[in-house]
N, C-alpha and C positions, 0 to 999 in steps of 0.2 A: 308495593306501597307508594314509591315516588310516582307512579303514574295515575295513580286513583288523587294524591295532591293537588298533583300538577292539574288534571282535570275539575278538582273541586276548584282552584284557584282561578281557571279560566270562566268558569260557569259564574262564580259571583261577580268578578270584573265586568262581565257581560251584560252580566244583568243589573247590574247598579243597585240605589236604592231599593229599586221593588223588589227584590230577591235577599233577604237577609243572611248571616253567613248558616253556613251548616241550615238552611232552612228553621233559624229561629223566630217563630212565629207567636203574636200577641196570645195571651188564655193559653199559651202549652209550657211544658217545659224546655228548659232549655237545656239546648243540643250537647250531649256530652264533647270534653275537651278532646281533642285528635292531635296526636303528633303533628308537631309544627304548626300551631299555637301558640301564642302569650298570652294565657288568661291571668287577669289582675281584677280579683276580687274585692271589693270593700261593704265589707259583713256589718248589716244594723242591727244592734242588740238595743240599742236607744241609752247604753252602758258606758261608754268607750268607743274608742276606738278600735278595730281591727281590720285586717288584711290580708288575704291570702292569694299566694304568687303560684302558678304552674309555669314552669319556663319551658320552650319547646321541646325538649327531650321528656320532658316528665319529672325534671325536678322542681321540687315544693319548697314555699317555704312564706310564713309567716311573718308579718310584719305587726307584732302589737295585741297586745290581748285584754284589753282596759275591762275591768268592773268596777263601781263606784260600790262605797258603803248600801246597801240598802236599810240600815239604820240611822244611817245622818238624814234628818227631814229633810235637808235640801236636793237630793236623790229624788223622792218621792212627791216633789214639790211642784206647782206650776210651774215653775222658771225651769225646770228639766222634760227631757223629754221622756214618754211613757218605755216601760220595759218592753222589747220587739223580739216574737212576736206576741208574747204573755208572759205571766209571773212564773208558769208552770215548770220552768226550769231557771237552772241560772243560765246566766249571761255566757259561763263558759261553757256550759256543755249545748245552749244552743251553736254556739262557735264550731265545736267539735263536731254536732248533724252537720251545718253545713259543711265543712270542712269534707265527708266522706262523702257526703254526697255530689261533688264536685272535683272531686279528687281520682286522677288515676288510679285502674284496681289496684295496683300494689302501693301505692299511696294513701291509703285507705287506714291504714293501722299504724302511718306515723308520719312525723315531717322532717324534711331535707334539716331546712334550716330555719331557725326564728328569732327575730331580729326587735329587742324592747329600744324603742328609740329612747328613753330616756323614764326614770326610774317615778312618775305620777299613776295614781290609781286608774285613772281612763287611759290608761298605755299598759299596764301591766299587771294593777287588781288591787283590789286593798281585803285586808284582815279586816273580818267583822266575827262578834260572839256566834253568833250562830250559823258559819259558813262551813258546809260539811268538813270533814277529815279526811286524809290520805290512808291506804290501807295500817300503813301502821302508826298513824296518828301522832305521825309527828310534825305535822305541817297542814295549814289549812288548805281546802282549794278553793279560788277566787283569782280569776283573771289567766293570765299564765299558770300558775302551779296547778288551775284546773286543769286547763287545755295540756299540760306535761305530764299529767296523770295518766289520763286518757290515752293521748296520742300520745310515744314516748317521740320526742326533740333528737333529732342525732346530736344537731352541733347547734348551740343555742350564741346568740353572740348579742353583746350589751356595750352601755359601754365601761370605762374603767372606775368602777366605784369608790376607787379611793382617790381620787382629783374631786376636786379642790384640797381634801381632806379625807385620811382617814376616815372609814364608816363610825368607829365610836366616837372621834372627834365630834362628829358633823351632830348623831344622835345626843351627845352633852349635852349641846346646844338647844336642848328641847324639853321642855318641862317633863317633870316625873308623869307615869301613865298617858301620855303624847301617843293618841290611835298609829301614828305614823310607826314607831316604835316597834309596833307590835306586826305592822307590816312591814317592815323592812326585817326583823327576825324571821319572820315568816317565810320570806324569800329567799334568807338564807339556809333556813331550815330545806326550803326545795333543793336548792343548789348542793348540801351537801349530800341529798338523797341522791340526787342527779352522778355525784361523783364518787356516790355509792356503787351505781349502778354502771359505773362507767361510760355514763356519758358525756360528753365535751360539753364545756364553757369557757368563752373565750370573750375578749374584747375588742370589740370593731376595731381593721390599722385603716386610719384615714390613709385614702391616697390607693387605698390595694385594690386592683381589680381582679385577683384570682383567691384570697380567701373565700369569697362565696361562688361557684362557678359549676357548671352543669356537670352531673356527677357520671349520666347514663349513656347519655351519645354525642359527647363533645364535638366529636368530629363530623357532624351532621348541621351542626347548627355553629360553627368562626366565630360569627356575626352576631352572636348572643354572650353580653357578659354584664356581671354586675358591678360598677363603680360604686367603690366607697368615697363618698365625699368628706364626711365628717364627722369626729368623734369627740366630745369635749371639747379643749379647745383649737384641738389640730385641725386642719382646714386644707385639703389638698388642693395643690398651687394649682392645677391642671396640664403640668407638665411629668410625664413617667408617673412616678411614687410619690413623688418629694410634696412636703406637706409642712405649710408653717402654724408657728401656735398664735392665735387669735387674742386671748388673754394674757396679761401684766403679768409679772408674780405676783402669786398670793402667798400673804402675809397668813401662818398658820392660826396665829392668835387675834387676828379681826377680820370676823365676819363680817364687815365691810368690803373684804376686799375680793371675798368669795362669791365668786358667778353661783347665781340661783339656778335652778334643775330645768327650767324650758331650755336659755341658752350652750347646753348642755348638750343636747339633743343629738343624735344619730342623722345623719342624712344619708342616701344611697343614690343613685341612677340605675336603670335596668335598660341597657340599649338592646335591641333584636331589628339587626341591618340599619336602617334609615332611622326609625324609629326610636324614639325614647322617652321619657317617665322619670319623674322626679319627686321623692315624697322624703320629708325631711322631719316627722315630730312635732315639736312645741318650738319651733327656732323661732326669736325674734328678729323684728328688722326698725323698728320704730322705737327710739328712746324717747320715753317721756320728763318731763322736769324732775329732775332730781336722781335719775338715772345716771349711770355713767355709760360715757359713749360707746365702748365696748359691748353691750348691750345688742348691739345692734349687731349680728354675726348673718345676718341674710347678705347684704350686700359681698361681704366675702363668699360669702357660697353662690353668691351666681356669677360673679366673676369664674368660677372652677364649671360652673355647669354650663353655662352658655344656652342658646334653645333647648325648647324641649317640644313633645308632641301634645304631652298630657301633664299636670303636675298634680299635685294634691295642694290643697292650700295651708302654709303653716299655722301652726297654734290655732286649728280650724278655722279660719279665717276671723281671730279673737281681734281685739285694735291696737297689739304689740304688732302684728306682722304683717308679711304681703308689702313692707316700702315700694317707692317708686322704683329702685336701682333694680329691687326684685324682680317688680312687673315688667319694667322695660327690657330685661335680658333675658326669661324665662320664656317670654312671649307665647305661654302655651294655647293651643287649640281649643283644647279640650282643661277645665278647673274641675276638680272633684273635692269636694268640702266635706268632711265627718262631723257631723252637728250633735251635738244632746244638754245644748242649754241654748236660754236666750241670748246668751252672750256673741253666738255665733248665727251670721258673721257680725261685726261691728259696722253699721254704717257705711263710715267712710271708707272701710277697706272696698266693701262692693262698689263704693264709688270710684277706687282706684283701677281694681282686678276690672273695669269697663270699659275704660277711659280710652277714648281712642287718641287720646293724646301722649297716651304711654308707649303704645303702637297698633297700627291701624290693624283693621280687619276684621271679621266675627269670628266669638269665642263662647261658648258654648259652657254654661257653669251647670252641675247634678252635684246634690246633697242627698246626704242620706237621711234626713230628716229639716222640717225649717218648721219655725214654731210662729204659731200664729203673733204673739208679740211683737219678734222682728216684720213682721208683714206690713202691722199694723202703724211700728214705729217706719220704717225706711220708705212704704206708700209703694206706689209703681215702679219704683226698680227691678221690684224682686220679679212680678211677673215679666216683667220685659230684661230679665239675663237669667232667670230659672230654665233648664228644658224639662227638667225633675226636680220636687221636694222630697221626694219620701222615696224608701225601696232601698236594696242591695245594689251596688253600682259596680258594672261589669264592664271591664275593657276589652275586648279580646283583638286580637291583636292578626292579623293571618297571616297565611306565609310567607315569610321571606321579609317581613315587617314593612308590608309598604302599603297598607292600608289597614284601616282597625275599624270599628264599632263600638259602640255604648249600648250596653245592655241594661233595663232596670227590671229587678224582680222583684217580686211583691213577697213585705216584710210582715204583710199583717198574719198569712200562714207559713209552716213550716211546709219546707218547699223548693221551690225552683220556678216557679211560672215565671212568663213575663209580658211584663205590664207595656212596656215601649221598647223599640227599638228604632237608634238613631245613627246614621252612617249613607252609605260608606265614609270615611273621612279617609281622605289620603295624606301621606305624611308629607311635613314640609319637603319643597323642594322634587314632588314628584308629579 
């Protein structure tokens, strides 16, 4: 097997652009994942957000399983994007096709590990009246609790629901029959099924790089591990473990003094050799008037992160996030933006995530969706930093992580084809 790698690895080197990896070619599907590989999926339902990670051994694991209400009209509205690739199923169980069909065979009937960056319906689902039930009906599925159904989650990891405040504290605070209410029960209602069945949940430790770590052939792949950067408000310094809290005290009795649910957010890194990846949730970086300056937790997190090769853009590139301090020390190659409103991106972030004033060089932005509005309102930016609007956006990453690929597959069927293919790109520094 090291020799048939080693060989695939010289043949694409070789052949640069005009030879795509594993021979992926425009109109077919795309080439099953092979040991020693980083494939970094981001899945369009047109719903949420989601993610899904193969790491070179063959460990899985998902980042984010978002379903909006389908009965709030603003779902269904022009300023959203349409459900991908049809209504015919929901949101989580087209997750879940993808999911096996891109999945190692034994990876096929569950995942390593799944990662809610932070507790919004387009991250992890929301309760609506008519969203099927679980076999024994005590919990809806929508979002995550779909996809945990299905697939069972070995080790599911979030972050600590009871910061700022206790979970009933927080729900007081919310008028009687409050939709939210009924999804946050809901998810507890998984969690305890989850720990019925004995399976793990835990809470992201900022600062850890071996809570999440390659389960099957460690010793094949050193040079692959997952960095936890951020959880609440711990913020890992970039030194060892050690990790400071970003946030004041809060004051239990004023909700003034309690950080709102993006700042909150989960952040990770996935390094494999040279190579690395950074996708962080709803983090802000931009305080607006009347904001407190705490608010602003991106600039700490790239202080801990430093480059990267590929990042995701936070708060899908909404106009809390993406700061200067971000862009300028992120410096990634490659932007991948999760889209399903007009709101993203805003503007001025595109005008930032550009700027070669923040630092030089071309960068290369794919979304999984861009909606005619923004086109309309921001004019020729978009075509001139777009390389993709629409489609599932595939990293893959090859051996030994010193050059990678953009893959986009086409979201309008159920599938794998692929629509472009963009690379080689080789990582900084090679």
């Amino acid at each position: 097997m090291r020799i048939s790698f080693a060989l695939l690895f010289a043949f694409i080197t070789a052949a640069g652009a005009a030879q795509p990896p594993a021979a992926a070619v425009v109109g077919e599907p795309l080439p099953a994942w092979q040991q020693g590989y980083l494939d970094l999926h981001h899945i369009n339902t047109g719903r949420g957000n989601a993610a899904f990670f193969v790491l070179p051994d063959g460990t899985t694991m998902l980042f984010d399983a978002g379903e909006l209400d389908p009965t709030d009209p603003r779902t269904t509205s022009r300023r959203n994007t349409p459900e991908r690739p049809d209504s015919s199923r929901h949101p989580y169980e087209w997750i879940v096709g993808y999911i096996r069909r891109v999945a190692p065979g034994r990876a096929r009937d569950g995942i390593d590990y799944a990662v809610i960056s932070h507790f919004h319906d387009d991250h992890f689902g929301s309760w609506y009246p008519s969203a099927p039930l679980s076999a024994d009906g005590k919990y809806a599925l929508t979002g995550i609790t779909g996809v945990g159904d299905i697939l069972p989650i070995h080790h599911l990891l979030t972050r600590d629901w009871h910061y700022p405040v206790d979970p009933a504290t927080q729900l007081r605070q919310r008028p009687a029959g409050d939709h939210y209410i009924r999804t946050w029960n809901n998810y507890l209602a998984f969690v305890a099924a989850r720990e019925a069945r004995h399976q793990s949940t835990e809470f992201l430790r900022a600062g850890s790089r071996t809570q999440m770590h390659l389960l099957y052939h460690p010793e094949k792949f050193p040079a692959c591990y997952v960095q936890n950067i951020k959880s609440n408000g711990w913020i890992w310094t970039g030194v060892d473990s050690t990790v400071k809290q970003h946030f004041p005290p809060v004051d239990t009795a004023n909700r003034k003094t309690w950080p709102d649910e993006n700042p909150l957010s989960n952040a990770i890194v996935i390094h494999y050799g040279p190579f690395s990846y950074y996708t962080g949730g709803d983090n802000p970086g931009n305080v607006f008037l009347g904001d407190a300056s705490w608010r602003d937790v991106e600039t700490d997190i790239a202080k801990a992160v430093g480059e990267v090769d590929v990042a995701t853009m936070d708060h899908h590139g909404n106009r809390d996030a993406l700061n200067e301090n971000f862009i300028r020390t992120l410096r990634p190659r490659v932007w991948i933006e999760q889209v399903w409103t007009a709101d993203h991106p805003g503007h001025e972030v595109l005008i930032r995530a550009t700027s070669q004033l923040l630092y030089p060089g071309p960068r290369d932005i794919f979304a999984t969706n861009f909606m005619e509005a923004n086109e309309l309102v921001i004019g020729p930016l978009v075509a001139q930093s777009y390389k993709s609007r629409q489609g599932h956006i595939v990293v893959r990453v090859l051996l030994g992580g010193s050059e990678y690929y953009v893959i986009i597959l086409d979201d309008a069927v159920e599938g794998d084809t692929v629509k472009q293919v963009f690379g080689p790109y080789r990582v900084k520094g090679k």
